[in-house]
C-alpha positions in Angstrom: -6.5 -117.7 -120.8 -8.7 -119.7 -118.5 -9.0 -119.6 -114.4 -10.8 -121.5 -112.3 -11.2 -122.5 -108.6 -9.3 -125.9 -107.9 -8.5 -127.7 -104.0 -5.5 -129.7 -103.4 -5.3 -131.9 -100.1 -8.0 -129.3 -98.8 -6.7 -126.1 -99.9 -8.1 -123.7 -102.4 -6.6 -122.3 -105.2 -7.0 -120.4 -108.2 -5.6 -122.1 -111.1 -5.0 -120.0 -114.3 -3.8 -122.0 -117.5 -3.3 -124.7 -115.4 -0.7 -122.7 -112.4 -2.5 -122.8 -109.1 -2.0 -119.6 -107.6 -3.0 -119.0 -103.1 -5.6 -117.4 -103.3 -4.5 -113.7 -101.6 -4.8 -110.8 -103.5 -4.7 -106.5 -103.0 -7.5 -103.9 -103.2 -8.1 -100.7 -103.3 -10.5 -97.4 -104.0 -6.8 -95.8 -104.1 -4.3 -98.1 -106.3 -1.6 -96.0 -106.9 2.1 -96.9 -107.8 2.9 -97.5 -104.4 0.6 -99.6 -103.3 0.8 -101.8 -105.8 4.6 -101.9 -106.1 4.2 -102.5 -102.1 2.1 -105.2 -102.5 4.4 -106.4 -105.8 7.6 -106.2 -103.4 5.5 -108.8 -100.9 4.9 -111.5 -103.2 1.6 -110.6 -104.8 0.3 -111.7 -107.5 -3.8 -111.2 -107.8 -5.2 -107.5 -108.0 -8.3 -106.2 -107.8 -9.4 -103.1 -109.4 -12.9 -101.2 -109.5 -14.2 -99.4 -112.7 -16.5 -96.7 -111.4 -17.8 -93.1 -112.3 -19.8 -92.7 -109.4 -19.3 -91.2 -105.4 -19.2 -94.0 -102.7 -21.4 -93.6 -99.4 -19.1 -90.7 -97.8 -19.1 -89.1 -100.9 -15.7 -89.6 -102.1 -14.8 -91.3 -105.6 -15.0 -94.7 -105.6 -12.1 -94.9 -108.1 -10.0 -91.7 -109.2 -9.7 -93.1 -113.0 -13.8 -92.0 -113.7 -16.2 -94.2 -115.5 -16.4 -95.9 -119.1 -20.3 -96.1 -119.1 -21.4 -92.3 -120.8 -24.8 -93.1 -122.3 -27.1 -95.9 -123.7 -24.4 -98.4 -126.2 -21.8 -95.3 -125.5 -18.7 -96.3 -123.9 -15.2 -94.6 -123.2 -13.0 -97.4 -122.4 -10.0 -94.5 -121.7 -10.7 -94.4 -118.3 -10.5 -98.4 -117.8 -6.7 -98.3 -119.8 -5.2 -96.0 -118.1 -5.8 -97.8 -114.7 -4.7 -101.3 -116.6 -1.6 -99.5 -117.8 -1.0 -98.3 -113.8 -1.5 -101.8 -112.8 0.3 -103.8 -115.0 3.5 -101.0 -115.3 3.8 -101.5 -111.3 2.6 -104.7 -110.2 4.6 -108.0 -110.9 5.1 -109.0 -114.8 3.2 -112.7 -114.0 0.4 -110.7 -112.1 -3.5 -111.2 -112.6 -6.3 -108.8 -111.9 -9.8 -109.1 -111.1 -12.1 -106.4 -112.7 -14.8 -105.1 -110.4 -17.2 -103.5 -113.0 -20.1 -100.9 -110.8 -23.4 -101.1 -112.5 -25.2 -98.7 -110.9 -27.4 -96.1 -113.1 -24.5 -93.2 -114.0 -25.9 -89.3 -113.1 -26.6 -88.8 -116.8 -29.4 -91.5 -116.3 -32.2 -89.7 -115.2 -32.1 -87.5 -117.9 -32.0 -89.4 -120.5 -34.6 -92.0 -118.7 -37.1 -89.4 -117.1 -39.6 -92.5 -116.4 -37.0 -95.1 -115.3 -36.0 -95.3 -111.5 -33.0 -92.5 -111.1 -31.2 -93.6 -108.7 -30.1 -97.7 -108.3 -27.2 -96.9 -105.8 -30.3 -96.4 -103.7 -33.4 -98.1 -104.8 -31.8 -100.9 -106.1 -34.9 -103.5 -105.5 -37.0 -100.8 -107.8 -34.1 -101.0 -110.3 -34.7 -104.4 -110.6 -38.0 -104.8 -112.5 -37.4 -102.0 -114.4 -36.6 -103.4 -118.0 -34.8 -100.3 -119.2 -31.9 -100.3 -116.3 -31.8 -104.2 -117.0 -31.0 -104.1 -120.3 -29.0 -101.0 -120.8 -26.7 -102.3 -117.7 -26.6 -105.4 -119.0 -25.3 -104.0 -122.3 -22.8 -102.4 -120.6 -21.4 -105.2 -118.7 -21.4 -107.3 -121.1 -19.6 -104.5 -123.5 -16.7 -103.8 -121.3 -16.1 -107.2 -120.4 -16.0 -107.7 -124.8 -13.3 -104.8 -124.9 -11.2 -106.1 -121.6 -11.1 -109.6 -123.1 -9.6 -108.7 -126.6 -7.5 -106.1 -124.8 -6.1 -107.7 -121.5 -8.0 -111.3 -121.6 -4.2 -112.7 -121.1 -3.8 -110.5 -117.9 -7.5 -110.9 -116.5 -8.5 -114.1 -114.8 -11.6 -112.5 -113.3 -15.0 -110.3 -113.4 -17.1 -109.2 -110.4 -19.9 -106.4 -110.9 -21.2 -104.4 -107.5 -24.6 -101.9 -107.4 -26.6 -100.7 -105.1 -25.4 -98.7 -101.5 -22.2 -100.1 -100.6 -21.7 -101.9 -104.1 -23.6 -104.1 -101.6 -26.4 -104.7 -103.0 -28.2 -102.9 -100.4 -31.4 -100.9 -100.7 -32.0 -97.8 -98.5 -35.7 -96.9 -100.4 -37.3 -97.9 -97.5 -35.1 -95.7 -95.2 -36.1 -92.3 -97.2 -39.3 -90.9 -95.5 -39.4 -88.4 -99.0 -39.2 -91.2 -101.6 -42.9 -92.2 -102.6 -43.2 -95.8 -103.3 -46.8 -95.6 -103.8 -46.3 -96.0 -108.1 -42.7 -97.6 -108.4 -42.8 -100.8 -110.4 -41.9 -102.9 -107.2 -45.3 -101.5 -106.0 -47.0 -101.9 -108.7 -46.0 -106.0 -109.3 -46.9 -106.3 -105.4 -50.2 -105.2 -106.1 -50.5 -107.3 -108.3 -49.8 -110.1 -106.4 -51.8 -109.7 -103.1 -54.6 -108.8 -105.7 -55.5 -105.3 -103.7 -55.0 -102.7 -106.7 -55.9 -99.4 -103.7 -53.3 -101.1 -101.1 -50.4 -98.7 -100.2 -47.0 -100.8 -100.1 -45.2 -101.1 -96.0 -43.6 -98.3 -94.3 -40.8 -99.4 -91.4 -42.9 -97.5 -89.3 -46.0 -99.3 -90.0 -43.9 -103.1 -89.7 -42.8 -101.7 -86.4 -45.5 -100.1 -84.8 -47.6 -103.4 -84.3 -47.1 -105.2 -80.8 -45.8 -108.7 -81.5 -42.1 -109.1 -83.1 -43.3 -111.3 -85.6 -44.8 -110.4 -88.8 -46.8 -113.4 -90.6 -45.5 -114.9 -93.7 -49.0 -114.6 -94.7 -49.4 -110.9 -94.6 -49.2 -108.6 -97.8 -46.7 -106.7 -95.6 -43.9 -109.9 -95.6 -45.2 -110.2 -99.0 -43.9 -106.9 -100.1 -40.4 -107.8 -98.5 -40.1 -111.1 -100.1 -40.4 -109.6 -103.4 -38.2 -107.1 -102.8 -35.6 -109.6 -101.8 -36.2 -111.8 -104.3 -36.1 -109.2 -107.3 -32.6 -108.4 -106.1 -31.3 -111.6 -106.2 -32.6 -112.4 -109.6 -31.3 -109.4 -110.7 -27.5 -110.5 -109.5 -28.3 -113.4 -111.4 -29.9 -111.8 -114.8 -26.6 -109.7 -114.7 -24.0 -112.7 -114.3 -26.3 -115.2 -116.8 -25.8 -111.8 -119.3 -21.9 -111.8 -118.4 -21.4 -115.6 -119.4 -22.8 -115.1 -122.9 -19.5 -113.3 -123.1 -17.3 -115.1 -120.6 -18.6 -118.8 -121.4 -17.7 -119.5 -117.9 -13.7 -119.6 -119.0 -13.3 -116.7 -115.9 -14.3 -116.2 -113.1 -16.9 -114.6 -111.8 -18.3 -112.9 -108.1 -19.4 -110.2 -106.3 -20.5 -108.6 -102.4 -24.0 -110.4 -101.1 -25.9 -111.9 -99.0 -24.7 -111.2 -95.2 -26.8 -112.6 -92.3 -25.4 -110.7 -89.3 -25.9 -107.1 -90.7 -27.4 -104.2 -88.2 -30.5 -103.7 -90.7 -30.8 -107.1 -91.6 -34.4 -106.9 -92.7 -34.4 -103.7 -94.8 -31.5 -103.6 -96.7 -33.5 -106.4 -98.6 -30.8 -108.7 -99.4 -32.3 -111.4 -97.8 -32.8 -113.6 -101.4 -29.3 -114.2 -101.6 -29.6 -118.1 -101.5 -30.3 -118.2 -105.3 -27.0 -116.2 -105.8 -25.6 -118.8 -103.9 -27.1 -121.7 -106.3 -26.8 -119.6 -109.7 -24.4 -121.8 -111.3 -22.8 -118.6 -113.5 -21.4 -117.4 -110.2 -18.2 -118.3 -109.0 -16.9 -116.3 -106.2 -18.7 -114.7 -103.1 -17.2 -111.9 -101.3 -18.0 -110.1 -97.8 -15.7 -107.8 -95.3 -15.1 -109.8 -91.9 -17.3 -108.9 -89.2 -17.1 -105.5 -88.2 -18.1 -103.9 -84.7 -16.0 -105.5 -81.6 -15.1 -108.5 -83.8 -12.8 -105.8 -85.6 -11.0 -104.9 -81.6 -8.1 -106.8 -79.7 -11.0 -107.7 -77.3 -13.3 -109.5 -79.3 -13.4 -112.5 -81.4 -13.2 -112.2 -85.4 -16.4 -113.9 -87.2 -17.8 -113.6 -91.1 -21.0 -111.8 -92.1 -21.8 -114.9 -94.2 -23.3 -118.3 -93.3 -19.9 -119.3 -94.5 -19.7 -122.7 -95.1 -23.4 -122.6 -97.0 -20.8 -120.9 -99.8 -18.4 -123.9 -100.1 -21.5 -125.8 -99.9 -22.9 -124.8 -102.9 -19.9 -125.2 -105.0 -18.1 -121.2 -104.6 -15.2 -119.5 -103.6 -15.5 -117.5 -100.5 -13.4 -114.6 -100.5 -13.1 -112.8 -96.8 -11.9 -109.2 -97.1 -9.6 -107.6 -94.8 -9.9 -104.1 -94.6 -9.6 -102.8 -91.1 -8.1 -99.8 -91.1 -4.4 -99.0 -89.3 -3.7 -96.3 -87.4 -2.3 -94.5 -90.7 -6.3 -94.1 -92.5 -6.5 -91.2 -89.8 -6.3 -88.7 -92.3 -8.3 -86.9 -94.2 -10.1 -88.2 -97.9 -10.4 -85.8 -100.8 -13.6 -83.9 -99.2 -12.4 -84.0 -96.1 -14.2 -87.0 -94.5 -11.9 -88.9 -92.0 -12.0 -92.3 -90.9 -13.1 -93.0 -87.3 -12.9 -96.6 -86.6 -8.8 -97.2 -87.1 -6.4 -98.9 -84.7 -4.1 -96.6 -83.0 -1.3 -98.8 -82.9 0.4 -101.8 -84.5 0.1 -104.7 -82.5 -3.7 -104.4 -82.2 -4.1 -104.7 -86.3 -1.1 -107.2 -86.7 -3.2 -109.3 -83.9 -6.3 -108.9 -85.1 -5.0 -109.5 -89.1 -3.7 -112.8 -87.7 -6.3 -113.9 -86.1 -8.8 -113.4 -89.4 -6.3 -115.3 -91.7 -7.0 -118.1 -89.0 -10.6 -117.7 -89.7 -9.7 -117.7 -93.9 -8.0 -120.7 -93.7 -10.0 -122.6 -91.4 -12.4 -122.3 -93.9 -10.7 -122.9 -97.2 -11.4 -119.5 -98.5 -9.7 -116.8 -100.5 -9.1 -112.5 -99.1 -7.4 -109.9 -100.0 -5.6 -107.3 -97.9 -7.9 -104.2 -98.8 -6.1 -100.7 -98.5 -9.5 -98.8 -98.6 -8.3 -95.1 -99.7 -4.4 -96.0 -99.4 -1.2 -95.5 -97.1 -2.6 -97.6 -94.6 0.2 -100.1 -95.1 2.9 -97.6 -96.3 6.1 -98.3 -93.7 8.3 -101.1 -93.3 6.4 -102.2 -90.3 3.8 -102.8 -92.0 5.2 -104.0 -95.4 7.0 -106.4 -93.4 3.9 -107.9 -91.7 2.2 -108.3 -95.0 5.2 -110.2 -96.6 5.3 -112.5 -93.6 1.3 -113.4 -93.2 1.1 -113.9 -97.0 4.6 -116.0 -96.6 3.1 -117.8 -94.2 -0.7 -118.2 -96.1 1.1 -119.6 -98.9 2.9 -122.2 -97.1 0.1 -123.7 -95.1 -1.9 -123.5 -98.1 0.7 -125.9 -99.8 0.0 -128.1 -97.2 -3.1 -130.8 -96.0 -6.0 -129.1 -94.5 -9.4 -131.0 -93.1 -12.6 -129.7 -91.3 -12.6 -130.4 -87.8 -16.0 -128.8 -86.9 -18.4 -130.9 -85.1 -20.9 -128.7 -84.3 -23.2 -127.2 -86.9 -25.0 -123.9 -86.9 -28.1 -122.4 -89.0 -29.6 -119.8 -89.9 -32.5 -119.0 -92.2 -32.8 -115.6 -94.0 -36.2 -115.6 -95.1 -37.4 -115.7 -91.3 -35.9 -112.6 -90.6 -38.7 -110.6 -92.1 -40.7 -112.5 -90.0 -39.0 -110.7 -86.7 -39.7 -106.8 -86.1 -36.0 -105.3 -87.0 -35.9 -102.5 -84.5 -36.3 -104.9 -81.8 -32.8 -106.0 -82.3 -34.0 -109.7 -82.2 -32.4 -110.4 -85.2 -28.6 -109.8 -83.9 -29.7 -111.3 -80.9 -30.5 -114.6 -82.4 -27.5 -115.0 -84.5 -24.6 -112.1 -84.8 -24.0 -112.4 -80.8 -24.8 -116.2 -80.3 -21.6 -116.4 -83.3 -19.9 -114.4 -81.6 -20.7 -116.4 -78.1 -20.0 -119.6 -80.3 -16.4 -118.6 -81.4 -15.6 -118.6 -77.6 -17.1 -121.9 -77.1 -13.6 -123.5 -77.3 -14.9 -125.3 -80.4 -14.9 -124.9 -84.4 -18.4 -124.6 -85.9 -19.9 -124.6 -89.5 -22.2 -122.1 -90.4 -24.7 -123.2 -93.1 -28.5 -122.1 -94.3 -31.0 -124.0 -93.1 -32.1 -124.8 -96.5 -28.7 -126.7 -96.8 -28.8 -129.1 -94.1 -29.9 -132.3 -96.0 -26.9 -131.5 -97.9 -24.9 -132.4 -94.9 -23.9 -136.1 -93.4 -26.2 -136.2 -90.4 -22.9 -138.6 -88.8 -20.3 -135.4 -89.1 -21.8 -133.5 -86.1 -22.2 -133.8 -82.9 -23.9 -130.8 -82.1 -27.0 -129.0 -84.2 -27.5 -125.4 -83.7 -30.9 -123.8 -85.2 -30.8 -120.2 -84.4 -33.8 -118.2 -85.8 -35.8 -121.5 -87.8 -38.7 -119.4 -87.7 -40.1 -120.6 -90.5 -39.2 -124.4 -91.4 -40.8 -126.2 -94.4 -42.2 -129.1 -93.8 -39.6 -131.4 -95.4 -36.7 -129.6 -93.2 -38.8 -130.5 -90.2 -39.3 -134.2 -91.6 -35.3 -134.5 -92.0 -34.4 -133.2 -88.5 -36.9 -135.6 -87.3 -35.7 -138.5 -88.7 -32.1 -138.3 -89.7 -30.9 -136.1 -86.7 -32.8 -138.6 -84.5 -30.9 -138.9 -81.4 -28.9 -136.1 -82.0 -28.6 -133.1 -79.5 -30.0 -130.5 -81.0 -30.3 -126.7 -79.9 -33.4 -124.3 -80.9 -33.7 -120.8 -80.3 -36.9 -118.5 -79.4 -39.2 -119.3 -81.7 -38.1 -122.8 -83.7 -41.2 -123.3 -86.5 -43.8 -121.3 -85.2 -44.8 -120.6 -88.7 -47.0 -123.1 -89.9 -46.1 -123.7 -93.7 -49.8 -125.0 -94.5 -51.4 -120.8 -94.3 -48.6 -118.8 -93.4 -49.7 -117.9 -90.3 -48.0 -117.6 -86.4 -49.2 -120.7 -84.1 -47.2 -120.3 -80.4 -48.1 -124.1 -79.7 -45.4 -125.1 -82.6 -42.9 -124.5 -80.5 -43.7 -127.0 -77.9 -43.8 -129.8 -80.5 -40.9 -129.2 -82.3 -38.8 -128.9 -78.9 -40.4 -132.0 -77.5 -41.1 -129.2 -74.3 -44.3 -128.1 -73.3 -43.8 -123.9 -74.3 -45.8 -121.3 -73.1 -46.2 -117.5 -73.2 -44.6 -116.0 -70.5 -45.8 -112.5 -68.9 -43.5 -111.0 -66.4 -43.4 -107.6 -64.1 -40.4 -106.7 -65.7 -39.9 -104.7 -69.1 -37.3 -107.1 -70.0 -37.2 -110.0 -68.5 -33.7 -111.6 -67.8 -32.4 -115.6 -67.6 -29.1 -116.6 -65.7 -26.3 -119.1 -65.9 -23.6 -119.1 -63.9 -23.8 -116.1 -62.6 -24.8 -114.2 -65.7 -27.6 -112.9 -66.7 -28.4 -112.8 -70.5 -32.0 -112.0 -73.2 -32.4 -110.1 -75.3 -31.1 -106.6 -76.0 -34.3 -104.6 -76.3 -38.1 -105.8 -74.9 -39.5 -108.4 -76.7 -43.2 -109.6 -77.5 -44.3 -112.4 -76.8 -41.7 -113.9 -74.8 -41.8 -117.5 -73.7 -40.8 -120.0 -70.8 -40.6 -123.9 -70.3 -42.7 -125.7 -68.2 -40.6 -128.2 -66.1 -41.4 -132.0 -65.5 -39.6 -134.9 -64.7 -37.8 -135.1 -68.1 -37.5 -131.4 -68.9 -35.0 -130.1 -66.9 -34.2 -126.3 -66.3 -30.9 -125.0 -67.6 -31.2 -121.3 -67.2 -34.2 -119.5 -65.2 -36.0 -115.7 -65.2 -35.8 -114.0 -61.8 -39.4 -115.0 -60.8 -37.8 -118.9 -61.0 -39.8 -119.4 -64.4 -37.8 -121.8 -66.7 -36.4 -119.4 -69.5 -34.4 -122.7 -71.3 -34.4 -126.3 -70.3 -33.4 -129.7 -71.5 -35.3 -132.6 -72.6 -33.4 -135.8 -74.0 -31.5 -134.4 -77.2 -33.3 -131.1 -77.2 -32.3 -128.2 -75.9 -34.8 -124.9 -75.9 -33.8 -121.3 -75.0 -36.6 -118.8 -75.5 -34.1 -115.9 -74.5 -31.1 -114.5 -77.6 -27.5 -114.0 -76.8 -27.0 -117.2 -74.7 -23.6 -116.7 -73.0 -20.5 -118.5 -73.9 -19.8 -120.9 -71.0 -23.2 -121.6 -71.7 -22.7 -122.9 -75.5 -19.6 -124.2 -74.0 -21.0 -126.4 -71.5 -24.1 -127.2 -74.4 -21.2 -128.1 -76.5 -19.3 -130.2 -74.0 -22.2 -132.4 -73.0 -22.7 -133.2 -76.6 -19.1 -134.8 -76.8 -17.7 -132.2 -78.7 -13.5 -131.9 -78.0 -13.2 -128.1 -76.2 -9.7 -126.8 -77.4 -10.1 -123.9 -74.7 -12.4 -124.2 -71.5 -11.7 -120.3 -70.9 -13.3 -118.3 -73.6 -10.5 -117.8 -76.2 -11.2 -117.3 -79.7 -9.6 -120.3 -82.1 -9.7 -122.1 -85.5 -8.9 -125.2 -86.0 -8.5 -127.6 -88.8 -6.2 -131.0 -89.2 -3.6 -128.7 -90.3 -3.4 -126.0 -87.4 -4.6 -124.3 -84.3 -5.3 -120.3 -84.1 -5.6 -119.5 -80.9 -6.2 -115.8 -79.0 -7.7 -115.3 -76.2 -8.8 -111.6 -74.5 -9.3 -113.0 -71.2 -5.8 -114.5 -69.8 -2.8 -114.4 -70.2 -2.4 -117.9 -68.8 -3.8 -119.8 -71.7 -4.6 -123.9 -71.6 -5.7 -125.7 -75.1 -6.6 -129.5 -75.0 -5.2 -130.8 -78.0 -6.0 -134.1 -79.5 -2.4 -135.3 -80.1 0.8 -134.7 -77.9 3.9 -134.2 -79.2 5.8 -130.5 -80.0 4.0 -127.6 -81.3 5.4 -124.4 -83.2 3.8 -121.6 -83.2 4.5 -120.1 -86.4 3.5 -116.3 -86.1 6.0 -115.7 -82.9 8.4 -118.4 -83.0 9.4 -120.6 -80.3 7.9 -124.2 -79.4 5.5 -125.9 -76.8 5.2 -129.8 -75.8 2.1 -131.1 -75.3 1.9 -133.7 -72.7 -1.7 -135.6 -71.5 -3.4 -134.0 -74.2 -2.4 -130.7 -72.7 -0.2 -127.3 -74.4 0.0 -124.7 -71.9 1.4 -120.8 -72.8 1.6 -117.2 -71.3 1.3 -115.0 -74.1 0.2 -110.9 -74.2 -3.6 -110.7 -73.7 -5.0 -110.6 -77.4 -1.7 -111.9 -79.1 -2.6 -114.2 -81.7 -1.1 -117.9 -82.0 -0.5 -120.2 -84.6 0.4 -123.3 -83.8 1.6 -126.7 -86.3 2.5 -129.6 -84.7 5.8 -131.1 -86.0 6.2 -134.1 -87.5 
């Protein structure tokens, strides 16, 4: 059997032996038979299950079955057939399952390895350069994929593999103020490379004591961080080249990596991920959907990913759905209880419809993730999952095209340039996306290493959000082919200069076209204001910066002492404060040309096909649409005309929309 990722009239699917399948599929730490005979009666077909021995981060097991991995080449594939036998007994007879296989080093590890790092779950960038974990993991993976392919290869069209905290990827070694790093390989191959054989490797302590948020790209200390990042990705790569030797690309193949909106951006060291995104033995990339108040009835649902940077680069994003209902309030085997559910139904239906606006706007894959189980386990709530998956399935049969025309960027390599506790990372780009889905406008969302991958005619608008450091031939393509183009930069746009690696503050003026200058102020944090509201950074920031205003450089938003804190000259747009507001992108958006669907701060998605539409803010609700003519809204029924370019509504604040115009 062979699977692979196909699109038809803009749609994605997942063809296996030639039958295109939506892709939509079930997860859980807790498959059990009814689960997965809920999720059988619903229509589904795709299943994911996890083959782990090992505790998760609140302790519990990840997966109840136990693990197959027992000792170097020893393997007890009992475990691994007795949740295949669960599966395929209970879920549909034409079902297909995705094996998540967790590489992480088992507990008998560090006896049997006494000089090898112990613990990968937590150390995973020291995991990576050490040769023994490598290979003996990559043994593994490539052993139980060997056994599942003779076994259930007619049942399987897929592989993922997940280590480090979270099955994430993540690395906490830097978190531990007990774990020495002083000898650890990592160490040792940074010493190495900075030449300094008596230098001791970067405490967070250290990176944040120093007064300025940035850190050079020059330093030994960014040094040590790039390495770190970069081991992990070739790692993810070493593992999935080592799983195709097997697989000969005939499955496919993902896994969890490489978020840009995360609360420890800089630490976790996943900030390599854009080989992963390039390795051409990857298929798939997953991520949960943005978590915090994008999760609540009052916010506005966004992706941890610079999303379409996946589709980009030829991959499958998958977007995970696993808030948790009102019915995860119980307690987990030891006890632990969950503390960020919904306590009632309309908030997660609401919310649930609102991401599959964001999934589809995006031609991506989920799955409906029932984290420890029964969060779905009354008709309510089976009934809500048959409909959205009726309805994802249908839409999906139809034409979908991108109707962005505003493009966003972000670069993960210049976030280790920016001190983490500061919070300047989030304030850059987490809460300008979030400020951007209220713009009234669809975005992309790409790496800024991508852009000369993009046609410079598609967009309208050009968002750089944290281009702190920009190689020179990025800077030579926005120059030339985005000529003419407005174009928004954030804080700090190329202020590291590529020829030493070093911070220059007079970069900023010249690649802003403005003349930039440090800016002192009385106050600890100084504030700008538009329209009313006042908006910067979330914690005090140093240096900060301010325009200086001429006859072509025109203020936009101003500090309190009347200092220019962002301003306008001729395509460019400069704001040396984070977390611009979203009338503020909307207005930036509007003056561009872009078409605003909503002028009052509703969340949307939009493509040729549809219009998802919520809105926490009115119940009075206005969207501008490009073509009159009747409109269904296919999550609540009922039908709206659209005269002069206008489809007006009164809905429950926070209820979700999902409107098709007829034919």
């Amino acid at each position: 059997m062979t699977s692979r990722v196909v699109y038809e009239n803009g749609c994605p699917f997942i063809e296996i032996d030639e039958v295109k399948y939506p892709p939509a599929a079930f997860r859980s730490f807790r498959p059990k038979p009814d689960n997965i005979s809920l999720m059988k009666r619903c229509g589904m077909k795709l299943n994911q299950l996890l083959v782990s021995g090992l505790p998760c981060s609140n302790g519990n097991a990840y997966s109840l079955f136990g693990g197959v991995w027992k000792g170097d080449g020893v393997y007890d594939f009992s475990a691994f057939d007795r949740q295949m036998h669960m599966f395929q007994h209970f879920s549909a007879q034409d079902a297909y399952f995705n094996v998540m296989i967790h590489l992480d080093t088992p507990h008998w590890w560090k006896d049997t390895h006494p000089d090898s790092e112990p613990d990968s779950y937590h150390h995973i960038t020291e995991s990576a350069v050490d040769e023994e974990y490598r290979r003996s993991a990559a043994d593994y993976l490539k052993a139980i994929i060997s056994y599942a392919e003779e076994k259930y290869g007619d049942r399987i069209f897929g592989y993922s593999i997940a280590s480090g905290f979270s099955n994430e990827w993540f690395d906490q070694s830097m978190y531990e103020k007990d774990y020495d790093r002083s000898n650890t390989r990592l160490t040792a191959k940074w010493l190495e490379l900075i030449g300094k054989p008596d230098a001791q490797p970067p405490t967070i302590d250290q990176l944040e004591s120093r007064e300025s948020v940035f850190l050079d790209p020059s330093s030994d200390e960014y040094k040590y961080l790039d390495l770190a990042c970069d081991g992990t990705g070739k790692l993810i790569c070493f593992f999935a080249s080592e799983a195709q030797k097997v697989l000969n690309h005939r499955k496919l193949f993902g896994l969890f990596f490489g978020y840009c909106n995360m609360v420890l951006q800089v630490y976790w060291n996943t900030n390599g991920y854009e080989q992963v995104r390039r390795c051409p033995d990857i298929d798939m990339l997953y991520s949960p959907a943005a978590y915090g108040v994008n999760r609540f009835i009052d916010g506005v649902s966004s992706y941890q990913y610079s999303v379409d940077s996946i589709a980009l680069n030829g991959k499958l994003y998958l977007h995970e759905d696993d808030h948790r209902t009102e019915y995860a309030e119980f307690p987990l085997e030891n006890g632990v209880m969950a503390d960020d559910s919904y306590t009632n139904f309309f908030d997660w239906r609401e919310v649930f419809r609102r991401e599959m606006g964001n999934t589809m706007e995006k031609r991506a894959a989920f799955w409906w993730f029932d984290f420890f189980g029964g969060y779905y386990n009354t008709p309510e709530y089976e009934s809500e999952l048959a409909f959205e998956f009726k309805v994802f399935n249908e839409l999906n049969a139809g034409k979908r095209e991108n109707v962005s025309e505003i493009a966003v960027f972000v670069d993960p390599k210049s976030f280790m340039t920016l001190k983490e506790r500061s919070g300047i990372c989030r304030d850059l780009t987490k809460f300008n996306i979030d400020a951007l889905h209220r713009c009234g406008a669809p975005f992309d969302y790409f790496d800024l290493s991508d852009i000369k991958k993009l046609d410079p005619d598609k967009y309208k608008l050009w968002i750089f959000t944290n281009a702190i450091i920009m190689p020179s031939e990025i800077r030579e393509y926005i120059e030339t082919k985005l000529k003419g183009k407005r174009k928004v930069w954030l804080y700090a746009p190329d202020v590291c200069d590529p020829a030493d690696g070093r911070v220059k503050y007079d970069r900023i003026s010249a690649v802003t076209n403005m003349d930039v200058t440090e800016y002192r102020s009385d106050e600890e944090n100084p504030r700008a204001e538009y329209l009313g509201e006042k908006f910067g950074f979330e914690n005090p920031v140093i240096p900060m910066f301010r325009v200086n205003i001429s006859d072509r450089v025109k203020p936009v938003a101003l500090y309190s002492d009347g200092s220019a804190a962002a301003a306008i000259r001729g395509d460019d747009i400069y704001s040396a404060v984070g977390r611009l507001p979203w009338k503020l992108w909307r207005d930036i958006a509007k003056d561009a040309g872009v078409h605003i669907y909503d002028e009052d701060g509703g969340g949307l998605s939009v493509t040729s096909q549809f219009i998802s539409h919520y809105t926490t803010l009115t119940e009075d609700r206005v969207l501008h649409v490009k073509e009159d003519g009747i409109y269904k809204d296919i999550w609540n029924g009922g039908e709206y005309e659209a005269k002069d370019g206008v489809l007006s509504y009164h809905a429950e604040k926070g209820k979700t929309m999902l409107f098709v115009k007829k034919d």
